[in-house]
Residue, then its C-alpha position, 0 to 999 in steps of 0.5 A: x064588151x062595150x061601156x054601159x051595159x053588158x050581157x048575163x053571160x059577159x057579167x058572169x064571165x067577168x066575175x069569174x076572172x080575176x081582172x079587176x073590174x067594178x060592177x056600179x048600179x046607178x039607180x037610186x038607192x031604193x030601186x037598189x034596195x029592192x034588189x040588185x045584183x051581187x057584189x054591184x056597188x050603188x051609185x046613183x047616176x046623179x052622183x056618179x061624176x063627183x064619186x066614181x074616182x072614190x070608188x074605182x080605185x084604178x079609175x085611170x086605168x078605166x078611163x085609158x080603158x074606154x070604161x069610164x067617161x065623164x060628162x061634162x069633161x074630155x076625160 
């Protein structure tokens, strides 16, 4: 599984398994309203930098991971 995006089938396996894991929509908040896939948490792209660490709680596991990048940064 690569960063960024990832198949039906890859989503459904990750939320059969008990690794954790966060599932981030970055479209703002209307287009999320207008639906959005279970147990996905908004946030918008446009704030994504500045409030991902408040979200993902193990975020230095993601980042170790490969997951997660910061724009802007070299972490």
């Amino acid at each position: 599984m690569t960063p960024g995006a990832i198949s039906s089938d890859q989503l459904a396996t990750l939320l059969q398994e008990r690794t954790p894991h966060a599932l981030i929509d970055v479209r703002e908040r209307a287009a999320f309203e207008r639906g959005h896939i279970f147990r996905a948490t908004p946030l918008p792209r446009r704030l994504l930098e500045t409030r991902l660490p408040m979200v993902v709680n193990n975020i230095a596991e993601y980042r170790a991971a490969g997951f997660v990048t910061m724009p802007g940064t070299d972490r």
